[in-house]
C-alpha positions as CSV (number, residue, x, y, z in Angstrom):
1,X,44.9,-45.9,-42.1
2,X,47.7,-43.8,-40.5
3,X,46.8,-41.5,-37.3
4,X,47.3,-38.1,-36.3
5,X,49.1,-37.0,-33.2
6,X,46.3,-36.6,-31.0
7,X,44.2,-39.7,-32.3
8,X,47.9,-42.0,-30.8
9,X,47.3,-40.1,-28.0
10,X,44.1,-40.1,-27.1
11,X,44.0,-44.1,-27.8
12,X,46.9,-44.8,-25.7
13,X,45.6,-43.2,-22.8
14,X,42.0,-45.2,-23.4
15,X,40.8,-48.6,-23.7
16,X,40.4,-48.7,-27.3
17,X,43.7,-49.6,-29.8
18,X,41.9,-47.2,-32.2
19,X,40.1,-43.9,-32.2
20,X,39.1,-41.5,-35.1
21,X,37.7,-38.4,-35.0
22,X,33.9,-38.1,-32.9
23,X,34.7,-41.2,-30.8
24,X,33.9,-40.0,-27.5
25,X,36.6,-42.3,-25.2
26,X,37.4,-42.1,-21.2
27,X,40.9,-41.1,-21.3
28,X,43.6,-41.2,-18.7
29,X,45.3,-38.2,-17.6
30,X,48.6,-38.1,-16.8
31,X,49.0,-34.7,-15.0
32,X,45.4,-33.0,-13.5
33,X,45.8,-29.5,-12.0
34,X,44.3,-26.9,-10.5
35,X,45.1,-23.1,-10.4
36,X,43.9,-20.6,-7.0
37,X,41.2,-19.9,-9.2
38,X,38.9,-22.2,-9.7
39,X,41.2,-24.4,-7.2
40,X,38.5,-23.7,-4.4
41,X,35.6,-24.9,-6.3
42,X,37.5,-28.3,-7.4
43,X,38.0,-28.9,-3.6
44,X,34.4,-27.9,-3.0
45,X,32.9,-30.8,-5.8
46,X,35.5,-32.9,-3.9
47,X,33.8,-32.7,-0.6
48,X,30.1,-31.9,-1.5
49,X,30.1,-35.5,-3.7
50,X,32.0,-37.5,-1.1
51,X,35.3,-38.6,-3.7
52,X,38.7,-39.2,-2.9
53,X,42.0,-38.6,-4.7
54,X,43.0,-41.7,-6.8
55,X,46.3,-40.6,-8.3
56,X,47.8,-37.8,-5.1
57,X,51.1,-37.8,-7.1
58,X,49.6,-37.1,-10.3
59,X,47.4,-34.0,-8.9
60,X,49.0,-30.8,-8.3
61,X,47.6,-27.0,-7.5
62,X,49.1,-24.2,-9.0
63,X,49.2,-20.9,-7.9
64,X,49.6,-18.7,-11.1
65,X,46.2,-15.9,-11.1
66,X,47.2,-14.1,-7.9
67,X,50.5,-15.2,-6.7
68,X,50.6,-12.3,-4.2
69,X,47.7,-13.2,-2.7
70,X,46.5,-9.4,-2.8
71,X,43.3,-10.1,-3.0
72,X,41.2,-11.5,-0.1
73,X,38.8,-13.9,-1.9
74,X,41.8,-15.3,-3.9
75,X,43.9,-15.8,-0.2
76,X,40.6,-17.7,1.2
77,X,40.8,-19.8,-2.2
78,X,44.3,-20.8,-2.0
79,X,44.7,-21.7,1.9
80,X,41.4,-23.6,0.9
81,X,43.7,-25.1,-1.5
82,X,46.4,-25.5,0.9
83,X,44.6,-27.3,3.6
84,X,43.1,-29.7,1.1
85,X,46.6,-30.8,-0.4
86,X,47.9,-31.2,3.2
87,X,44.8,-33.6,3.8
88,X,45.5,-36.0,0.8
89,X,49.5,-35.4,0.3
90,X,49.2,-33.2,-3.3
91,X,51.9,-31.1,-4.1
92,X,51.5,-27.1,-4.5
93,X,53.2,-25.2,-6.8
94,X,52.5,-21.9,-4.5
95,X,52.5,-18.2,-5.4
96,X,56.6,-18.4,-5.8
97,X,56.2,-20.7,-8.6
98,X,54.7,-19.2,-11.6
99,X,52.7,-20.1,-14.3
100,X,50.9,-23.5,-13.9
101,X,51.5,-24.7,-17.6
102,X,54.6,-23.5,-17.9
103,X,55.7,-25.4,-14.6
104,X,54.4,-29.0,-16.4
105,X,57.1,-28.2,-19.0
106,X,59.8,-27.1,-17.1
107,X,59.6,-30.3,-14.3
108,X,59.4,-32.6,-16.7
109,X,55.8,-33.2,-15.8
110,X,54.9,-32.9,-19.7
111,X,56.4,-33.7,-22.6
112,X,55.4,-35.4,-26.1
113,X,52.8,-37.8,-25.8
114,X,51.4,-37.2,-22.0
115,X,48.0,-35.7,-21.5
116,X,47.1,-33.3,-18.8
117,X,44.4,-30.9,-17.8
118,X,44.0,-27.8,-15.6
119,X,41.5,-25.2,-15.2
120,X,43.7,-22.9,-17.2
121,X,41.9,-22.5,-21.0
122,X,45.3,-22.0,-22.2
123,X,46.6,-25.2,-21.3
124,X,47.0,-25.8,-25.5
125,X,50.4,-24.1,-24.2
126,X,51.6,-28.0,-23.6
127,X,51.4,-28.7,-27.9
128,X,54.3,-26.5,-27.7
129,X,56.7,-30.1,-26.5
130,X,54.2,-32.6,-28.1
131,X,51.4,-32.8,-25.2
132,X,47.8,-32.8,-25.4
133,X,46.6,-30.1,-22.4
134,X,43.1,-29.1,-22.1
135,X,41.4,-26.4,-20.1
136,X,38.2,-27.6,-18.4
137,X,35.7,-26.5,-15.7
138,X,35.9,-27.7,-12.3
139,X,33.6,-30.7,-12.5
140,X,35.7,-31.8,-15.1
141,X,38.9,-31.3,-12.8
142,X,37.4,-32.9,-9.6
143,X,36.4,-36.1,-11.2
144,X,39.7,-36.8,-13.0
145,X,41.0,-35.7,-9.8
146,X,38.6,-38.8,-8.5
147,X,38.5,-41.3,-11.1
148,X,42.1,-40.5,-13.1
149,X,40.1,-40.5,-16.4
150,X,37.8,-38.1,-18.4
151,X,35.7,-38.3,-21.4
152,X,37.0,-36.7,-24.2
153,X,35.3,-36.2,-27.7
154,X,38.0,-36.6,-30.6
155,X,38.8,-33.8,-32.5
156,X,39.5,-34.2,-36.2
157,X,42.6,-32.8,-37.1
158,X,44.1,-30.1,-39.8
159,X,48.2,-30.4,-41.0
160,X,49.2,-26.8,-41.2
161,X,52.6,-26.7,-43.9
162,X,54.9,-23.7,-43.9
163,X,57.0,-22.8,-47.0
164,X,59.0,-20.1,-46.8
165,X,61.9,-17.9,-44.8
166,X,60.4,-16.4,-42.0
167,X,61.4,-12.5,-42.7
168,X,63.8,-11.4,-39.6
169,X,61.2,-8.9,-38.0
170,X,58.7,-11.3,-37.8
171,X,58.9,-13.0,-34.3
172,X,56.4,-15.7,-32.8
173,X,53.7,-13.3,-31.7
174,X,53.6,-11.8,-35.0
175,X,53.2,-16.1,-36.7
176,X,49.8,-16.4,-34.2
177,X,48.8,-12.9,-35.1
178,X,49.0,-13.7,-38.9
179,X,47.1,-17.4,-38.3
180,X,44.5,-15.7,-36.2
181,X,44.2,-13.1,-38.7
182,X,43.8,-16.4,-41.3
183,X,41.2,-18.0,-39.6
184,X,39.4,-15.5,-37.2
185,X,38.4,-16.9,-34.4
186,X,36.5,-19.8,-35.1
187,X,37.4,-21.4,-38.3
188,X,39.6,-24.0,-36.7
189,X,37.1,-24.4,-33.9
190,X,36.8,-27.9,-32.2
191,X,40.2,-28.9,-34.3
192,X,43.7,-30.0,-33.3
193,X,46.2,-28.4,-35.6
194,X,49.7,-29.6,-36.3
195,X,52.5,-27.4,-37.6
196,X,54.9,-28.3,-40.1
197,X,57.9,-27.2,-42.3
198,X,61.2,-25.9,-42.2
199,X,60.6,-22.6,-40.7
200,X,58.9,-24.5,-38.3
201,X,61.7,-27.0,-37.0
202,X,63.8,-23.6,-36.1
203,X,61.2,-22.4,-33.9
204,X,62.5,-22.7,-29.8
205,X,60.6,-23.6,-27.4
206,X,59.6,-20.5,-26.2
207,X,58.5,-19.6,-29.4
208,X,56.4,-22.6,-29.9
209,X,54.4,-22.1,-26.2
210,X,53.9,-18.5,-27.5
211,X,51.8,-19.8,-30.6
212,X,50.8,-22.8,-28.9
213,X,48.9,-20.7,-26.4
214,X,46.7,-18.6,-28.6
215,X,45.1,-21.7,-29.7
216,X,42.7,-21.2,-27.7
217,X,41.8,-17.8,-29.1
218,X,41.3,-19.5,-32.1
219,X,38.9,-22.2,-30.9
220,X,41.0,-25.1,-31.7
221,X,41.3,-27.9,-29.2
222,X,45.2,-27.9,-29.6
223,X,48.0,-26.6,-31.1
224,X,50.6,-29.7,-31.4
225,X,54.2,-29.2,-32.8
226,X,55.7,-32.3,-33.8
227,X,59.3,-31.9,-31.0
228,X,61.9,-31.6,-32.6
229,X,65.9,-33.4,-31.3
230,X,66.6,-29.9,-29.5
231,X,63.0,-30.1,-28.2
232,X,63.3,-33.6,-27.2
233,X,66.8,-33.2,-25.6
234,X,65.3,-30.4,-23.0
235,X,62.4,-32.5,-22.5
236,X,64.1,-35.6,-21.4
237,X,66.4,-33.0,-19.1
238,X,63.9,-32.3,-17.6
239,X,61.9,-35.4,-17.2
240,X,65.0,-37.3,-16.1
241,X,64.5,-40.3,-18.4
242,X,64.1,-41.6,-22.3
243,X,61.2,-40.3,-24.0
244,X,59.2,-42.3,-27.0
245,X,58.1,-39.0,-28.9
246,X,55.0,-39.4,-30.5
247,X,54.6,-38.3,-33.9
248,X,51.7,-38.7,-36.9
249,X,52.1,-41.4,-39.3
250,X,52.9,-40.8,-43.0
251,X,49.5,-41.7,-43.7
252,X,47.9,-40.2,-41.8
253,X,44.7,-38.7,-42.4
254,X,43.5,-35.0,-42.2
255,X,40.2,-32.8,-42.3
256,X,42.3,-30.6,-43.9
257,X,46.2,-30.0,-45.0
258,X,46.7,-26.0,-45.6
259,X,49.9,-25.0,-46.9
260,X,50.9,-21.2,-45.8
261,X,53.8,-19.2,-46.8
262,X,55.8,-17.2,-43.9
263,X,57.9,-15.5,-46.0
264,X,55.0,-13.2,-46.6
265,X,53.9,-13.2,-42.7
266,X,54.2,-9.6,-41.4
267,X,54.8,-7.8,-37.7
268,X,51.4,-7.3,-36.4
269,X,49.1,-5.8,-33.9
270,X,45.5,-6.7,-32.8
271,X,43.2,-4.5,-32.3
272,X,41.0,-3.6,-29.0
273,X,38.2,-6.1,-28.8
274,X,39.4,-9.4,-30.6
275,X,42.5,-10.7,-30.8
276,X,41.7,-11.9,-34.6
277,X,41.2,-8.5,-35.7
278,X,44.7,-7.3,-36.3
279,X,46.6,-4.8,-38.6
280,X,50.0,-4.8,-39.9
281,X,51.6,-2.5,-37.6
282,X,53.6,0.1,-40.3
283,X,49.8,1.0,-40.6
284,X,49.1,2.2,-37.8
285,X,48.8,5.7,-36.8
286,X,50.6,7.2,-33.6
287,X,48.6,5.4,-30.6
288,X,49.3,6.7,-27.6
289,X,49.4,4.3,-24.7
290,X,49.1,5.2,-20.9
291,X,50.7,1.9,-20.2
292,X,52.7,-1.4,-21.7
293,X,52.8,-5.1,-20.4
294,X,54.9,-7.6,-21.1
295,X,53.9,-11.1,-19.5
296,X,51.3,-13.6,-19.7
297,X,51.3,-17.3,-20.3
298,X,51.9,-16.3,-23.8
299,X,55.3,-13.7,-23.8
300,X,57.0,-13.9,-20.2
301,X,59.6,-16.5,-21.3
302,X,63.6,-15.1,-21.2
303,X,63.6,-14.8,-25.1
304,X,61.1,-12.2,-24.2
305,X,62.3,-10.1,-21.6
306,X,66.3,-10.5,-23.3
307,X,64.6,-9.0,-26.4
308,X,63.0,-6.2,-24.1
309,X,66.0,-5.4,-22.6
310,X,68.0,-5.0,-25.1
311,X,65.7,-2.1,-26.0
312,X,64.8,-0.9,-22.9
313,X,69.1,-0.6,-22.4
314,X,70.4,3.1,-21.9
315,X,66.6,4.5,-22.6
316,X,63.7,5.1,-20.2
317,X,59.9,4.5,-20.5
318,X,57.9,7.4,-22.2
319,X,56.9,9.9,-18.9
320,X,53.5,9.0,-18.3
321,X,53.5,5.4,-19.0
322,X,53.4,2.6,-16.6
323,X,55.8,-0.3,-18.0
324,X,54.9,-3.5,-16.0
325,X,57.0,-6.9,-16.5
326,X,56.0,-10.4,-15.4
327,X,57.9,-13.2,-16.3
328,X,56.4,-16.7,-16.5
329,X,57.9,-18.5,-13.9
330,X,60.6,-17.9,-11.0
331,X,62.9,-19.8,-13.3
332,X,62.6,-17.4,-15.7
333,X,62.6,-15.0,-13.3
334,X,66.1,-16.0,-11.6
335,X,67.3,-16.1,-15.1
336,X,66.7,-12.4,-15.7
337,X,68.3,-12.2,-12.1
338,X,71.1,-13.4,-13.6
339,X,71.2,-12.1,-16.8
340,X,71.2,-8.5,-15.2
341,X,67.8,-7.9,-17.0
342,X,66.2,-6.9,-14.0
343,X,68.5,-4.2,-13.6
344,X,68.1,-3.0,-16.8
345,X,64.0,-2.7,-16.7
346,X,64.6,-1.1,-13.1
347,X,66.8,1.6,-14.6
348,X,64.7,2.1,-17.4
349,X,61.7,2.9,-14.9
350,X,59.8,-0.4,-15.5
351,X,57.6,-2.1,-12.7
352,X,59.2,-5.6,-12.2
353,X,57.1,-8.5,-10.3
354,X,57.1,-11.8,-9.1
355,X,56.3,-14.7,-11.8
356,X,52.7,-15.5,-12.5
357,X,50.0,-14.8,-14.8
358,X,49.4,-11.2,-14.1
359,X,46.5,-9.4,-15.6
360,X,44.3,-11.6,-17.8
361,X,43.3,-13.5,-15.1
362,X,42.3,-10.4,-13.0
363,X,45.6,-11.4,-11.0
364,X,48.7,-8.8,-9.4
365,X,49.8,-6.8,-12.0
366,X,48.3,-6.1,-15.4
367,X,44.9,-4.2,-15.2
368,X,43.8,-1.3,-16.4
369,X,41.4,1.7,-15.7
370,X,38.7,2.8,-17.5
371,X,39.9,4.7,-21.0
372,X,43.5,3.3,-20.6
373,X,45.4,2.4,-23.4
374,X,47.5,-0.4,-23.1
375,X,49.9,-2.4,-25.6
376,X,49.9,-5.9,-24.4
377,X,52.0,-9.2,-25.3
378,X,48.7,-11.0,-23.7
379,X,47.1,-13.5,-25.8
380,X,43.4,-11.5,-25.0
381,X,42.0,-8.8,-25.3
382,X,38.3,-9.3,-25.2
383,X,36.8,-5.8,-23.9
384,X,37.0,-5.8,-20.2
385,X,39.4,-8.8,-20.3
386,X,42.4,-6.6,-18.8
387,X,40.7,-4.0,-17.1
388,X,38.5,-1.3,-18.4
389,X,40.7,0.0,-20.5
390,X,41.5,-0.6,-24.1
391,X,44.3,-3.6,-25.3
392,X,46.1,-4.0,-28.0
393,X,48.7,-7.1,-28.5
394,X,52.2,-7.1,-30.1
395,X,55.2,-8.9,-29.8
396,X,57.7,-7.7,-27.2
397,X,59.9,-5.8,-29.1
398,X,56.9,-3.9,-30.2
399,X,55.9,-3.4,-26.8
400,X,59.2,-2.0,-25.2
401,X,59.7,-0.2,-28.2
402,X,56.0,1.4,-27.7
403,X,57.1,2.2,-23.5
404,X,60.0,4.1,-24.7
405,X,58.3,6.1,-27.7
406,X,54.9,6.5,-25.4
407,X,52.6,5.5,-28.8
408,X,53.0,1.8,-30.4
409,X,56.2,1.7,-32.9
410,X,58.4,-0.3,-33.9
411,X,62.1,-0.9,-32.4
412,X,63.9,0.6,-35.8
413,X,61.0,3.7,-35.2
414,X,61.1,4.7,-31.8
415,X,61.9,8.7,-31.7
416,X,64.3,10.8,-29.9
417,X,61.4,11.8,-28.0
418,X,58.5,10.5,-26.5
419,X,55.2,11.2,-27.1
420,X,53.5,13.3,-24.3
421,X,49.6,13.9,-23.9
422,X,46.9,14.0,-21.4
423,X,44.1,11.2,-21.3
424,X,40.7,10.6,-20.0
425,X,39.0,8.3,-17.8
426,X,35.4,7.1,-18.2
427,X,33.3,6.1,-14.9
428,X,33.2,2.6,-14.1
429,X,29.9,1.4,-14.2
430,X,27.2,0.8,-12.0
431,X,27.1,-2.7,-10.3
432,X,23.7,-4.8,-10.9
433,X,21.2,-5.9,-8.7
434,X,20.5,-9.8,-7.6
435,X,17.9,-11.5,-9.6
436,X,15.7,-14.3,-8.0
437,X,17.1,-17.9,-8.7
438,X,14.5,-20.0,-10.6
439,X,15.0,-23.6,-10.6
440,X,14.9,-25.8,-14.3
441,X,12.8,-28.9,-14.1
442,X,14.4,-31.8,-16.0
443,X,12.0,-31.9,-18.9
444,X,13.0,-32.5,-22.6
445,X,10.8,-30.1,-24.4
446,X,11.1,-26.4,-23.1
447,X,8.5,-23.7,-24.1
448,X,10.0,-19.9,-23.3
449,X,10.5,-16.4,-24.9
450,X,13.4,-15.8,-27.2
451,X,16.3,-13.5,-26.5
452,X,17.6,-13.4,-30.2
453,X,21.5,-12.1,-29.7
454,X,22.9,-12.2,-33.4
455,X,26.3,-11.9,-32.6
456,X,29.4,-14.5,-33.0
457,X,32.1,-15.0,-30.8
458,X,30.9,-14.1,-27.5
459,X,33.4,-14.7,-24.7
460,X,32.9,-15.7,-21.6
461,X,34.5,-12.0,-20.4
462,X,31.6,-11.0,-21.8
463,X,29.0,-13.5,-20.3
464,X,30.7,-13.8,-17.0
465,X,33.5,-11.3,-16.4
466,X,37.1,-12.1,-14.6
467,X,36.4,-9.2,-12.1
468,X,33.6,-11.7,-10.7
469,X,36.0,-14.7,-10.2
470,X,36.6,-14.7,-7.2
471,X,32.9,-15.5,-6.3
472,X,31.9,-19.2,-5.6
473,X,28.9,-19.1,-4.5
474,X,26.2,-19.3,-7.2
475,X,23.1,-17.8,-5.5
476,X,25.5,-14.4,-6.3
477,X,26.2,-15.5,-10.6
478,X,23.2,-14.7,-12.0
479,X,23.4,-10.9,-11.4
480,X,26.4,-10.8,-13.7
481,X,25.1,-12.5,-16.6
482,X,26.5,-10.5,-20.0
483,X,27.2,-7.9,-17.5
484,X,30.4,-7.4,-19.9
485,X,28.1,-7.6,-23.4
486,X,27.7,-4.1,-24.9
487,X,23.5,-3.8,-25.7
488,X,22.6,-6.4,-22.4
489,X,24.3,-5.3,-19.6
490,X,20.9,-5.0,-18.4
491,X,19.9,-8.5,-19.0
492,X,20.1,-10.3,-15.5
493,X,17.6,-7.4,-14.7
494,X,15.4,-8.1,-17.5
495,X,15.2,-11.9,-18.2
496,X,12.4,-14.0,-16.7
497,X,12.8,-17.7,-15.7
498,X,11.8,-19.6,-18.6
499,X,13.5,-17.7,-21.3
500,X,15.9,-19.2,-24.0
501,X,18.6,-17.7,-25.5
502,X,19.9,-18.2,-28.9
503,X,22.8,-16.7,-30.7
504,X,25.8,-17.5,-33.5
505,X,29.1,-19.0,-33.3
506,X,31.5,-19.9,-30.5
507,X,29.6,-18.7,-28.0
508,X,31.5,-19.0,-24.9
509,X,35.2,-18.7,-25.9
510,X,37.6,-18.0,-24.1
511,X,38.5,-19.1,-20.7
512,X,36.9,-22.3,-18.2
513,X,35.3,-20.5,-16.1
514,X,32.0,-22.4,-14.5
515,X,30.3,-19.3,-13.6
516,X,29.8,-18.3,-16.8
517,X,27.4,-21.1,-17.4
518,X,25.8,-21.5,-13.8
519,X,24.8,-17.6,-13.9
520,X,22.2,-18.6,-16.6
521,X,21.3,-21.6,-14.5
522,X,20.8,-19.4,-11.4
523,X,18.5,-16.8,-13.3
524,X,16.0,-19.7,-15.1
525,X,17.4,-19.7,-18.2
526,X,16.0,-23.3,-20.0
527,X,18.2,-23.5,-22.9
528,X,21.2,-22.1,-24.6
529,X,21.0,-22.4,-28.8
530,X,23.7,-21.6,-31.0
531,X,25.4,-22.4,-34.0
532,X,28.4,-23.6,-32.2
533,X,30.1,-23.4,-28.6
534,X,33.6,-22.5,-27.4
535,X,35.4,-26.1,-26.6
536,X,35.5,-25.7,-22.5
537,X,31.7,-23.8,-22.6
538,X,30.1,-27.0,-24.0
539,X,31.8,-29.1,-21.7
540,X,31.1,-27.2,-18.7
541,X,27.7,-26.7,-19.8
542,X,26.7,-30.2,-20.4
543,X,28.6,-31.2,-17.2
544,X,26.4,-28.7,-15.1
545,X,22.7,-29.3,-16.8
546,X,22.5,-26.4,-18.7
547,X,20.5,-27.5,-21.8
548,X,22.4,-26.3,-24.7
549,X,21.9,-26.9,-28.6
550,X,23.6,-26.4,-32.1
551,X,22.2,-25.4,-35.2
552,X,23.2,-25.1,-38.6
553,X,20.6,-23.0,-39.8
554,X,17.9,-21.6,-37.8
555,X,17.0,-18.9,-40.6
556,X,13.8,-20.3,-41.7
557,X,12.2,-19.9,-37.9
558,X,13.0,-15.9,-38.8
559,X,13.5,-15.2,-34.9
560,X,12.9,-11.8,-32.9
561,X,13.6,-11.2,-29.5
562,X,10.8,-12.1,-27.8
563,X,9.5,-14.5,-29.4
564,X,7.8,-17.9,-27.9
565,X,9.9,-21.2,-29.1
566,X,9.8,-24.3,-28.3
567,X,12.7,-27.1,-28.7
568,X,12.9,-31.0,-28.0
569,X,16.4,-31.9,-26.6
570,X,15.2,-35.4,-27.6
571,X,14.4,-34.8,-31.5
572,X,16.2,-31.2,-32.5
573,X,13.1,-29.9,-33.3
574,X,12.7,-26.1,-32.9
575,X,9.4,-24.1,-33.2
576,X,8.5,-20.4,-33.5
577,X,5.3,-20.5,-31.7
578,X,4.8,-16.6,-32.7
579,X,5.3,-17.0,-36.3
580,X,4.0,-20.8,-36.9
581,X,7.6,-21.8,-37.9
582,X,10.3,-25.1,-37.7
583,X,13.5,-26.3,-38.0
584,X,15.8,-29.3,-37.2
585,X,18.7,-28.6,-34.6
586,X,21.2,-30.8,-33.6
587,X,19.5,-32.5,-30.5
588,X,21.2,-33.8,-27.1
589,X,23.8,-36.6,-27.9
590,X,23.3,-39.6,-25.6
591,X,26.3,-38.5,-23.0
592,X,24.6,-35.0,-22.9
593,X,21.1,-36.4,-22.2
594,X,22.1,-39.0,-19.4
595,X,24.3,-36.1,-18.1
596,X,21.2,-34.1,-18.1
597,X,18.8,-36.5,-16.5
598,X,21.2,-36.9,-13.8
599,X,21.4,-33.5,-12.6
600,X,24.8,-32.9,-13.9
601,X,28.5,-34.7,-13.6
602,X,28.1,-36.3,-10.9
């Protein structure tokens, strides 16, 4: 039987000749990173477990969240960073570099075939040349940073096929818009997904790391597109050698093969809240923005800003609106130099900084205030995700065009006159108060009250959110738990130790941040149960202790808040104490138990 893409590469970078999908395999990793964020506590499970660096010239820091350093917990983290690369000889790609994953492509660090991991969640970003990149937490990072090898659960895989012309208006942010819009943000959880077909092949690269990114939004492990010659070409450029692309076999076999026809793909927006919930955008009423942004790991590449400035040429941004630009990485940025873009966005009253993430991380440039309006080419826009404002996401042509008219539009629709009004700003909120920390024993059968949260898709902004970051210490988490999650802000303040939560699907999307598991470890909480997990979450959760459980169906324990259950990691089975009630769940898989037992990773 053939193999996919990421079944050849997971088995040449493991022991085994063969690997399908659910074989859980040690894998080698070719290039293991760490950003400022996230960077500190990698250097911290270093120390505090006594490990070493195995592979120096295979580890690397990047310096992408706050690459001005403007903020004084991030400037601690990255000399932190500093210091420790000195020690053991790693190289730093420092706050004049830009964006981590972007960086891996560009040197030559990652092409088809190679494997690498970071504690960015959008490091799907490397599917775009043929790579398999992961996100993970930083246990995950420190002990690949220690042992060159992580265990990694294979995915199956789906074979997306493209038929079609892709109509001229419809650019790459509008293609992941349209999937997302498909699937949602959970239907191709746990999956890799290839991309095939004609309109595919004529896709650049920065067109493919624009889909490629969102991936993550989706759920899916990976987004891998299959390089083409012109891919291939810049890869070896940049690598400085021959490269033995890797590519599925004929006979390969598939979860699922979905055949999708671009031709009737159309521009889109998404809405504030969720990135899958978009509209066509010639359906939109006149939205008036206070601001635009044009960056991210997703849309800071020079296709991007070229198409920006060749709208933003001759006009100026809407009175009013702040216009901030970030591109991805100082190469891209010199480019622009170059170009004369950076001209052009001065002159048309843009705000131009230096290459990096910018806002979704909580980073330099990109936030917004409460009740500010903002048209995004970010990949998120989870409430809270980019400030306190609200986000919607477009395509850059959208979003220049939208800084010029002062409401989103189109390029072919922006007016001879902007749109002017006032807005409004809501207080921020109050901050929350430190609960005590309670302390799990390691038991396999768990008795507590039920907090019954029936919602899906709840990110870790919302659990954990990106304006706490910046803490490390996790005596401080707990307070913050679903601080972000509209109906439980107040639920660090109200939980006891003992309680279990339980809730729908892909809880814990979004991005690998530990805290948003250890906050729940720090306020008692015995065990997590829902009907599925965000990729990173379960991994950083059964890596840290934090009992957590699937379910198919829970519906005949017919749970209310407050509830008593009790579950057996051991068995999968569930009890509602209250109402004299069972159910099977899917119990603790061996890994997960011995992790458990131990205390966590390491």
């Amino acid at each position: 039987m053939g193999k996919t893409i990421i079944e050849k590469i997971l088995a040449s970078h493991s022991a085994k000749y063969d690997v399908k999908p659910g074989d859980i395999v040690d894998i080698e990793i070719d290039v293991r990173a760490a950003r400022d964020f996230g960077g500190a506590n990698v250097v911290k499970n270093i120390r505090d477990n006594n490990l070493t660096i195995v592979d120096p010239d295979k580890t690397f820091f990047t310096f992408d969240t706050n690459p001005t350093g403007s903020d004084q917990k991030y400037a601690v983290n990255q000399q932190i960073c500093r210091q420790f690369a000195r020690e053991y000889g790693i190289k730093v790609y420092d706050i004049d570099n830009g964006i981590g994953t972007h960086t891996m492509i560009h040197e030559g660090l990652v092409y088809s075939g190679r494997t690498a991991i970071t504690t960015d969640s959008h490091a799907n970003i490397l599917g775009a040349v043929g790579a398999f990149g992961q996100g993970m937490g930083d246990k995950d990072i420190a002990a690949a940073w220690a042992n060159g090898m992580i265990w990694f659960k294979t995915p199956k895989s789906i074979k997306l096929n493209f038929t079609g012309k892709r109509p001229e208006k419809v650019t790459a942010k509008d293609i992941v818009l349209n999937l997302l819009e498909k699937f949602g943000a959970n239907t191709l959880l746990g999956y890799s997904v290839e991309f095939y077909g004609e309109a595919i092949d004529e896709l650049t690269l920065d067109e493919r790391i624009t889909i490629a990114s969102m991936g993550t939004e989706m759920g899916a492990i990976t987004l891998i597109f299959p390089p083409t010659a012109e891919i291939l070409k810049y890869s070896e450029a940049r690598a400085g050698h021959k490269i033995e692309p890797v590519y599925a076999d004929d006979d390969a076999e598939y979860d699922q093969e979905i055949s999708l026809d671009i031709s009737k793909f159309t521009p889109k927006v998404s809405l504030p809240g969720a990135p899958h919930d978009t509209q066509n955008i010639d359906k939109l009423d006149k939205i008036k923005i206070d601001s635009a942004f044009l960056g991210s790991c997703t849309n800071g590449r020079i296709e991007d800003l070229r198409t920006a400035a060749a709208i933003l040429k001759g006009r100026q941004v809407a009175p009013g609106v702040v216009f901030k630009i970030v591109p991805s990485t100082n190469e891209v940025w010199e480019q622009a130099l170059e170009d004369g873009l950076l001209q052009i966005f001065k002159n048309a009253g843009a705000l131009i900084s230096n290459a990096g993430c910018a806002g979704c991380a909580a980073g330099q440039v990109g936030q917004n205030g409460p009740g500010e309006i903002t048209i995004s080419t970010g990949n998120r826009n989870f409430p809270g995700k980019q400030g306190k404002g609200e986000v919607y996401l477009a395509s850059p042509a959208v979003v220049a065009a939208s800084a010029v008219a002062g409401y989103i539009t189109t390029p072919e629709n922006i007016p001879d006159e902007p749109l002017l009004f006032d807005t409004n700003y809501a207080p921020a909120p109050k901050s929350k108060t430190e609960k005590d920390k309670a302390v799990n024993e390691k038991k396999t059968v768990v008795e507590g009250r039920v907090w019954f949260i029936e919602r899906d898709n709840i990110d870790t902004d919302m659990i954990f959110h990106n304006r706490y970051l910046s803490i490390t210490d996790p005596e401080e988490m707990g307070q913050y738990a679903f601080d972000n999650l509209e109906g439980y802000e107040k639920f660090a303040s109200q939980s006891e130790p003992g309680d279990i939560v339980v809730t729908g699907k892909n809880f814990g999307s979004g991005s690998s941040r530990q805290q948003a598991v250890d906050c729940f470890k720090v306020l008692g909480i015995q065990a997590i149960i829902a009907e599925s997990f965000g990729a990173i979450y379960e991994r950083n959760a059964i890596n840290a202790a934090m009992p957590i459980l699937a379910y198919d169906d829970i519906s005949k324990l017919d749970l209310s808040t407050g509830d008593s259950v009790k579950v057996n990691f051991e068995t999968g089975l569930m009890e509602n104490l209250t109402k004299n009630k069972q159910t099977q769940i899917k119990p603790f898989s061996e890994v997960q138990m011995e992790i458990y037992q131990r205390g966590g990773l390491f």
